[in-house]
C-alpha positions as CSV (number, residue, x, y, z in Angstrom):
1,X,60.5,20.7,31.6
2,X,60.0,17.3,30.2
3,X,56.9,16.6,33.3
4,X,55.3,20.1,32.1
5,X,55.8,19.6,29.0
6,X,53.9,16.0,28.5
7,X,50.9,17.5,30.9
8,X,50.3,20.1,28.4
9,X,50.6,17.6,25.9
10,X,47.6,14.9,27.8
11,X,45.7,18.5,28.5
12,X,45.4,19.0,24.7
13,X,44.4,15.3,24.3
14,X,42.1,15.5,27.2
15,X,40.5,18.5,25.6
16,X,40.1,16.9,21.5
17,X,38.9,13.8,23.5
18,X,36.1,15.5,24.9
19,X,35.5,17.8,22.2
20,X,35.2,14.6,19.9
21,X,32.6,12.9,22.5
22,X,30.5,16.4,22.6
23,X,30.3,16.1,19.0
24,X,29.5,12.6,18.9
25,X,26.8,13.3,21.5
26,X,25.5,16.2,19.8
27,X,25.1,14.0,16.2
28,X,23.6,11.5,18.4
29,X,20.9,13.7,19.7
30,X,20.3,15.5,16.6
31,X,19.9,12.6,15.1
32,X,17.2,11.2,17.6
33,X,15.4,14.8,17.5
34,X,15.4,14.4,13.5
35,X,14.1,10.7,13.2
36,X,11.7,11.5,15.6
37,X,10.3,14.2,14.0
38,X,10.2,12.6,10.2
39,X,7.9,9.3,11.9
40,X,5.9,11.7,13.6
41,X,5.5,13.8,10.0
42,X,4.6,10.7,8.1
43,X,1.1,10.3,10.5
44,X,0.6,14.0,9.6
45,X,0.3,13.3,6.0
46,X,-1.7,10.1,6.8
47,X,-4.5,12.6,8.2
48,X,-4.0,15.2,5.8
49,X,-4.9,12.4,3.1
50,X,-7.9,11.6,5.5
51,X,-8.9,14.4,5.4
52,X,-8.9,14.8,1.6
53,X,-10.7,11.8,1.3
54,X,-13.7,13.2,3.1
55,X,-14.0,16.6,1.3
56,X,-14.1,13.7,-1.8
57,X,-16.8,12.8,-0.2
58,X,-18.6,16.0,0.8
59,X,-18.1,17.3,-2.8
60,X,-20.0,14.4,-4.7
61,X,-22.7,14.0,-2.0
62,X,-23.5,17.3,-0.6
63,X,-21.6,20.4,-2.6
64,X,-24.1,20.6,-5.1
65,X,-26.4,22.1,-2.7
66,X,-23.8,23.7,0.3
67,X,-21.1,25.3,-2.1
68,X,-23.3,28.3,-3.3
69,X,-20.2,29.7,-4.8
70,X,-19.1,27.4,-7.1
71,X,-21.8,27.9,-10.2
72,X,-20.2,30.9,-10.9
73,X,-16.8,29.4,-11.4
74,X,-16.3,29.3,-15.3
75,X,-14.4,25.7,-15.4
76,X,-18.1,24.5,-13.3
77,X,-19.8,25.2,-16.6
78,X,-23.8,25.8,-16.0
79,X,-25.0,25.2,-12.3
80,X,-21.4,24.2,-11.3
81,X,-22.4,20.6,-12.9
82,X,-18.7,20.0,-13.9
83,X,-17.5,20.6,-10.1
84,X,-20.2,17.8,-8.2
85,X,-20.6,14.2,-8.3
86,X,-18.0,12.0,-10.2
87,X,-16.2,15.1,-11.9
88,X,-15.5,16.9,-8.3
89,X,-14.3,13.8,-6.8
90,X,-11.7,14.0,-9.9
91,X,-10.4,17.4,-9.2
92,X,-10.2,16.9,-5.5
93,X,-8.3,13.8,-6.3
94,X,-6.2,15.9,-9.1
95,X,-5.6,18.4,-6.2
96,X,-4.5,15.9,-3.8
97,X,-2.4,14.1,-6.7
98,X,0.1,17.2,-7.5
99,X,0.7,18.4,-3.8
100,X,1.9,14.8,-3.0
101,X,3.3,14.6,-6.3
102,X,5.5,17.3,-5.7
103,X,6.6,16.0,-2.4
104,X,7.5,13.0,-4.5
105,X,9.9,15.5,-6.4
106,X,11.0,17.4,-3.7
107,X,11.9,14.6,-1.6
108,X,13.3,12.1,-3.8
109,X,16.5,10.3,-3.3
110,X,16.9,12.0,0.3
111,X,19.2,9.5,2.9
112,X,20.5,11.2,5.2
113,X,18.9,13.3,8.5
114,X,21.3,16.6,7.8
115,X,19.6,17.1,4.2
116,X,17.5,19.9,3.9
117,X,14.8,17.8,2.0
118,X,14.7,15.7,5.4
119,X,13.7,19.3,7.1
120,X,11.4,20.1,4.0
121,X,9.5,16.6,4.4
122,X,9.5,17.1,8.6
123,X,9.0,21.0,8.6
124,X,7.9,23.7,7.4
125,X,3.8,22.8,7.7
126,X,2.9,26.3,7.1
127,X,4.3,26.6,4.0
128,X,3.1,23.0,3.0
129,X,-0.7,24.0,4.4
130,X,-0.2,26.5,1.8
131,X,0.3,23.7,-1.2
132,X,-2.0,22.2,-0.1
133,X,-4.4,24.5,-0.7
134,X,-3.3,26.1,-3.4
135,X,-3.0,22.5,-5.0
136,X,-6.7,21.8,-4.0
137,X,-8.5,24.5,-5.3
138,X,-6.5,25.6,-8.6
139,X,-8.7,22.1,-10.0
140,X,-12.0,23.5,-9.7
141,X,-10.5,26.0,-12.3
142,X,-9.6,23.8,-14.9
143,X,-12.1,22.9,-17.6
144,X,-13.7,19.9,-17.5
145,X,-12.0,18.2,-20.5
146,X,-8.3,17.7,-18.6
147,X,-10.3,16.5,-15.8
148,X,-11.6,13.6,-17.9
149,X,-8.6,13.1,-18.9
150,X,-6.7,12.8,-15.4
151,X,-9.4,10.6,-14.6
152,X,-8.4,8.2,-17.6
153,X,-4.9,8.3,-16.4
154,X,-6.4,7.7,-12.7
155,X,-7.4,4.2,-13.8
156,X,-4.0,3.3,-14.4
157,X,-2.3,5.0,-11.2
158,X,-4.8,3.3,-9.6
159,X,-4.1,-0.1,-10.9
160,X,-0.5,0.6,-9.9
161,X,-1.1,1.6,-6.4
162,X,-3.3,-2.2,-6.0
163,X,0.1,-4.0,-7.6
164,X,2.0,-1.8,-4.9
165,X,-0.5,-3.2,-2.3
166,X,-0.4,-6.8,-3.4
167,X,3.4,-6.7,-3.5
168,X,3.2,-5.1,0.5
169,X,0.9,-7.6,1.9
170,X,2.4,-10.4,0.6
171,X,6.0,-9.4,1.9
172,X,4.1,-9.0,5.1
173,X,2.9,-12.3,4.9
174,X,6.5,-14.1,4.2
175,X,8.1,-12.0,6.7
176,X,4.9,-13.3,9.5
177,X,6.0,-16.5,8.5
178,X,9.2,-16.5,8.9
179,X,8.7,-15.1,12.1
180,X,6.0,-17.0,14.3
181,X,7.4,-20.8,11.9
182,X,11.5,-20.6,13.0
183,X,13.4,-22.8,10.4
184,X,14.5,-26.6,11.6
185,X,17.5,-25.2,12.9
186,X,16.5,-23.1,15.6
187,X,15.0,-24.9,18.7
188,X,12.1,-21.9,19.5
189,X,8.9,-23.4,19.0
190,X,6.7,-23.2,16.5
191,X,3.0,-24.4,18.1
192,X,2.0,-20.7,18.0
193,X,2.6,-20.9,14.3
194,X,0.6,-23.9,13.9
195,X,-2.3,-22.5,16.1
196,X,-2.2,-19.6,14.2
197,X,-2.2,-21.5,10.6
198,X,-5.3,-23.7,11.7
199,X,-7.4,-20.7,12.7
200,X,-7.0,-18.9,9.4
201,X,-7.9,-22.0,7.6
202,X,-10.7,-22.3,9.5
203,X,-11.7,-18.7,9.1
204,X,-10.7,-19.4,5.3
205,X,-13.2,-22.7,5.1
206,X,-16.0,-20.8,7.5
207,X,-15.5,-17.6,4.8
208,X,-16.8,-19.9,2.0
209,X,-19.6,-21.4,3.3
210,X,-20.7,-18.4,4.3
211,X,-20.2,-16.7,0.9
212,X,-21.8,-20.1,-0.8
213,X,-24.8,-19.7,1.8
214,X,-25.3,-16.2,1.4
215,X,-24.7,-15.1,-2.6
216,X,-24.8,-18.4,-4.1
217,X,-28.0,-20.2,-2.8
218,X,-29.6,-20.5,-5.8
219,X,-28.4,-22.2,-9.2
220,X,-29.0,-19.2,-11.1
221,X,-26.3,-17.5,-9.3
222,X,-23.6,-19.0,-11.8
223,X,-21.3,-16.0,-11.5
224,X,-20.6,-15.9,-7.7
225,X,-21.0,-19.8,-8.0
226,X,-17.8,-19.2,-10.1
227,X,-16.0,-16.3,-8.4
228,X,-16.3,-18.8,-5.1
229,X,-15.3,-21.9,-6.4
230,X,-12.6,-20.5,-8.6
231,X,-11.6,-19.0,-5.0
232,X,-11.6,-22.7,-3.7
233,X,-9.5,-23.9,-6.1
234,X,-6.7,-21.2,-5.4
235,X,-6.8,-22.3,-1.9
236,X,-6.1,-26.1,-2.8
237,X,-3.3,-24.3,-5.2
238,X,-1.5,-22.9,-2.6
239,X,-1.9,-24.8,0.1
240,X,-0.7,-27.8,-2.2
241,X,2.5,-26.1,-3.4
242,X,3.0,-24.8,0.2
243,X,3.2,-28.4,1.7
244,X,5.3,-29.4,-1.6
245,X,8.8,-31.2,-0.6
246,X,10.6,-28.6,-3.0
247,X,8.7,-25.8,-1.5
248,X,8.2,-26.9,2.1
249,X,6.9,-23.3,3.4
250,X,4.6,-24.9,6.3
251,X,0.5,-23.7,6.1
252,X,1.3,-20.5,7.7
253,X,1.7,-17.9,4.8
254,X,-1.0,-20.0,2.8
255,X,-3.2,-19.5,5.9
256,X,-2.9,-16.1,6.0
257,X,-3.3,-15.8,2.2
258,X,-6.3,-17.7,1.5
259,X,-7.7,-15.9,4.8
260,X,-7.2,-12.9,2.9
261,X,-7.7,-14.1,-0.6
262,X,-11.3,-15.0,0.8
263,X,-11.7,-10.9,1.8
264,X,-10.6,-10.0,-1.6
265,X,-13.3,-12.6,-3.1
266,X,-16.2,-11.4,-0.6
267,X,-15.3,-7.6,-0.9
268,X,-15.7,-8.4,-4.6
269,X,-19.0,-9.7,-4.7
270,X,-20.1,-7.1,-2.4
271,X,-19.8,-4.9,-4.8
272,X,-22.2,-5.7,-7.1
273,X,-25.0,-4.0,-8.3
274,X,-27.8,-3.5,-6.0
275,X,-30.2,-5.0,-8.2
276,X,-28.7,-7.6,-8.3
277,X,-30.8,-10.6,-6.5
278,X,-27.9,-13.4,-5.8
279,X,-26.7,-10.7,-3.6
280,X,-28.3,-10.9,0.1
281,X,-26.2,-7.5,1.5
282,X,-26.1,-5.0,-1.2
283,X,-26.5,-1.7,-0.1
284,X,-30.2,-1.1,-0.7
285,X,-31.6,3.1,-0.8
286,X,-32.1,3.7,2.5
287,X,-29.0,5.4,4.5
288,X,-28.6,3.9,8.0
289,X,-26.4,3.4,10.6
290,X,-25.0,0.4,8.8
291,X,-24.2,2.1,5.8
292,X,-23.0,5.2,7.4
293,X,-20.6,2.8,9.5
294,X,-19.2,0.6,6.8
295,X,-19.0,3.8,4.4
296,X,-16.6,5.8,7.5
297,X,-15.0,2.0,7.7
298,X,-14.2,1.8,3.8
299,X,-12.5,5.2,4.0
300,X,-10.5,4.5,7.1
301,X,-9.3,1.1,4.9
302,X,-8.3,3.6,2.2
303,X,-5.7,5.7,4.4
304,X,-4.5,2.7,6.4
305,X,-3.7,0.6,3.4
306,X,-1.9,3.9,1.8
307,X,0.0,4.8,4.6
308,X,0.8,0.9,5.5
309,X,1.8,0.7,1.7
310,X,4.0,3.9,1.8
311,X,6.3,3.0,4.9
312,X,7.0,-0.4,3.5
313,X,9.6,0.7,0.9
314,X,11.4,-2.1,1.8
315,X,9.5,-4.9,0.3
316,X,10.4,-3.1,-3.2
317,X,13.8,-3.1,-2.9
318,X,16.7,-5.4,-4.4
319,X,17.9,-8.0,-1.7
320,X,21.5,-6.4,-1.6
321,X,19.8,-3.0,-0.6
322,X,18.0,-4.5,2.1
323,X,20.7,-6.1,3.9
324,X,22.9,-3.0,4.3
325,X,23.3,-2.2,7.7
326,X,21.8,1.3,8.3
327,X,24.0,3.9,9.8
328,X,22.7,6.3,12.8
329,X,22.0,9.0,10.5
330,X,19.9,7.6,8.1
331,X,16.3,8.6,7.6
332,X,13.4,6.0,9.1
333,X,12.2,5.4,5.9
334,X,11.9,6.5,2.0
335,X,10.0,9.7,1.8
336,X,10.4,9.6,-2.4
337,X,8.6,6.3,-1.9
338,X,5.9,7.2,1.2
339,X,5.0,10.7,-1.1
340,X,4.8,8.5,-4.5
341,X,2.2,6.1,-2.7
342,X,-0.1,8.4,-1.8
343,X,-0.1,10.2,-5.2
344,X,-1.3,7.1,-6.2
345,X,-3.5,6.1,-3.3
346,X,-4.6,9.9,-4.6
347,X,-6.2,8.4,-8.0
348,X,-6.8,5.4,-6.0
349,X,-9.9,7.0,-4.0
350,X,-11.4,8.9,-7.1
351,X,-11.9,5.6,-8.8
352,X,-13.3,3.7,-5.5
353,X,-15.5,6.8,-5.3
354,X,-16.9,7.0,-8.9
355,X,-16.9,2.9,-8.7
356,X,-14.7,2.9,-11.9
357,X,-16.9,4.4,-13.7
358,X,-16.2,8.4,-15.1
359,X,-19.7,8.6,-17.1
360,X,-22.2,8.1,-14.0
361,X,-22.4,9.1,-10.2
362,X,-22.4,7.0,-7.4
363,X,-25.2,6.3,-4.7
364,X,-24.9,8.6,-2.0
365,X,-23.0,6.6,0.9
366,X,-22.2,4.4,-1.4
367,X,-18.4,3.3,-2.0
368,X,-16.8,1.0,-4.9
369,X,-20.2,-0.2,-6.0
370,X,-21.0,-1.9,-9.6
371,X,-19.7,-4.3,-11.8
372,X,-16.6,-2.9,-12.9
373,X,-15.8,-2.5,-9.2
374,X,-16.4,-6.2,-8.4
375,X,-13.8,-7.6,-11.8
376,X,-11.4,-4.8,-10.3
377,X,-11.5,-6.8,-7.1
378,X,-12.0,-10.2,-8.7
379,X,-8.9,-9.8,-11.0
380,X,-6.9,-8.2,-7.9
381,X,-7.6,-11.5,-6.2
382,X,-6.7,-13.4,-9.5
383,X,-3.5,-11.3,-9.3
384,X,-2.7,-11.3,-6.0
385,X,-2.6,-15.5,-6.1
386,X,-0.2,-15.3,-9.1
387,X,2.2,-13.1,-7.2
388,X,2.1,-15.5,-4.2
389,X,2.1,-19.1,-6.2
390,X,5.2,-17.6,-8.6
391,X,6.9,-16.6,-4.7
392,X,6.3,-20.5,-3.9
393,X,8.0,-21.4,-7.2
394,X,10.4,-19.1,-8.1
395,X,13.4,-20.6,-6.1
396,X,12.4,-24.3,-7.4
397,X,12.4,-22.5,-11.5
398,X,15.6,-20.6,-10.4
399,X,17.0,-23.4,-9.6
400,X,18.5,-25.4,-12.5
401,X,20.5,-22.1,-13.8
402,X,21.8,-21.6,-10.3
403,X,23.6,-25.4,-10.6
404,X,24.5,-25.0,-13.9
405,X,27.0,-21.9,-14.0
406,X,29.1,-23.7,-11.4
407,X,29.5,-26.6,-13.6
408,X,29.9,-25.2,-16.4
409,X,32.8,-23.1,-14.8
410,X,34.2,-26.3,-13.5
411,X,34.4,-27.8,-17.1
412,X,35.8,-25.2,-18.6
413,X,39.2,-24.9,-15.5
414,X,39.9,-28.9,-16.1
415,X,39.6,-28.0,-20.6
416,X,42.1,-25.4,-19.3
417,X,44.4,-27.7,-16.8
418,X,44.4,-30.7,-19.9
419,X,45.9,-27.9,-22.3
420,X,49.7,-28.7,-23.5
């Protein structure tokens, strides 16, 4: 009775045993099939946003004489005037804006792979196809007034998305650092490091006397004399403070920076006016291949660095967060961040489409072109070399108060151990 009895017993162990491994293997799988689903939805969006971006395009270059239809929409005002050029752009962008804006909503705060906002963000395209559209076309009915007024508050989402940016490319810089220059401690080599930092000074140094040759040959160009040199003197900055004995971060991440510090300087200046004669490579009237390329160029930069921005929700975390150990069934990434980005990157385009400016229309094939498009760029390079001096310095100003509390709470247990 006993034998029988304890075989039942294993039977019924054998059987939750293998009931608890099916389940575990089921999670597992579900798990896999989720995840794999929400990284594939997050290139979706990336081409849906591409897409936008070129029907921007198509509305302020070529609707005016294409879209028949649109004159006799009463928000167009006379000719459909209000719905082409700079004011389209604006309510494509405004359409674009609310669908990922209500992503953003929908989607916020979601961790785990068995949510239904995980399946709303992964699935359900037909139903977000429909947004989409709705969200696109319900613009061209608004009048024209709101849509000056979004493109105010565009200015300002846009100046949030470039901070956002900064922040992303500069973690990507420290974390490229810390992997290709190992610390003293570890015994992997670090010539690939070293390699890699002389080549971007050397692009850095080859980037301004190229910049000095071609927009500054002549004394009269005092204001690219000064965006170049003042861009010289932020590459001394920081690779001064990165060789600091306090600091000691090797040339590597200043490489990198000043190599793109150097982009940021030259995309600036590139953006001047085309009258203006210090500049050898303005974009000149005629629309060739060149133009055609670096215009489809521009706009590919524009969804790369949205989407690149909008996976790294890391870098805008607090450290505790990031050193949590993830569990199986938490999502790839944040999708209330990813969503929030490209509502931004959303104003972000208008304004590189209109050039910053909401009163006149840009060149045909033209992108980010006049003066208030070269002191955005200017002061995003300004900006960009605060955020990464202030990353140098911020442990060595840190410092001090981190020595302090200790002995001050040292003091004050030997006031308590003298006490009668």
């Amino acid at each position: 009775m006993r034998g029988s009895g304890g075989n039942a017993s294993e039977a019924v162990e054998d059987a939750q045993l293998e009931e608890i491994i099916r389940s575990i293997e089921e999670k597992s799988l579900f798990c896999h099939v989720e995840r794999h689903k929400s990284l594939r939805a997050r290139y979706v969006y990336g081409v849906v946003f591409l897409v936008v971006n070129l029907c921007a395009w198509f509305v302020r270059d070529y609707a005016q004489t294409s879209l028949a239809l649109i004159p006799y929409v009463k928000a167009c005002g006379p000719e459909g005037r209000h719905c082409f050029h700079t004011l389209g752009v604006l309510r494509v962008s405004l359409g674009c804006f609310f669908f990922f804006l209500v992503m953003f909503l929908s989607t916020w705060d979601t961790s785990k792979l068995q949510e239904a906002r995980n399946s709303w963000h992964s699935d359900y395209w037909i139903l977000k196809c429909f947004l989409l559209l709705v969200s696109m076309v319900s613009p061209f009915f608004i009048p024209p007034l709101y849509i000056q007024i979004y493109g105010e508050i565009a200015r300002v989402g846009a100046g949030i998305f470039l901070a956002l940016q900064l922040v992303s490319v500069i973690e990507f810089i420290t974390w490229w650092n810390q992997y290709w220059m190992p610390d003293e401690r570890s015994k992997q080599s670090c010539s690939l490091g070293l390699f890699m930092s002389t080549v971007f000074y050397v692009g850095s140094v080859f980037g301004i006397g190229l910049m000095y040759y071609l927009y500054a040959a002549s004394a009269t160009c005092i204001l690219n004399i000064f965006f170049i040199s003042w861009t010289v003197v932020l590459l001394i900055v920081m690779m001064a403070l990165s060789l600091h004995s306090k600091v000691n971060r090797g040339l590597l991440s200043s490489g990198i920076m000043a190599l793109y510090v150097v982009f940021l300087c030259w995309s600036a200046i590139r953006s001047e006016p085309p009258d203006v004669k210090c500049n050898a490579h303005t974009q000149n009237g005629h629309t060739d291949w060149t133009t055609v390329l670096s215009f489809l160029i521009a706009i590919g930069t524009i969804v790369y660095a949205t989407f690149s921005t909008g996976i790294d929700s890391e870098s805008f975390q607090f450290q505790f967060r990031k050193d949590e150990a993830k569990e199986e069934d938490d999502i790839p990434y944040n999708y209330g961040f990813f969503h929030l980005v490209f509502s931004l990157g959303a104003m972000y385009f208008a304004m590189l489409f209109v050039s910053w400016n909401l009163e006149h229309s840009a060149r045909k094939w033209s992108l980010d072109v006049g003066w208030t498009s070269t002191w955005v760029k200017i002061v995003n390079e300004w900006f960009a070399s605060a955020i990464y001096i202030w990353k140098l310095i911020a442990p060595i100003v840190r410092q001090p108060k981190v020595h302090e509390q200790p002995l001050q709470h040292h003091h004050h247990q030997t006031d308590e151990l003298n006490l009668p």
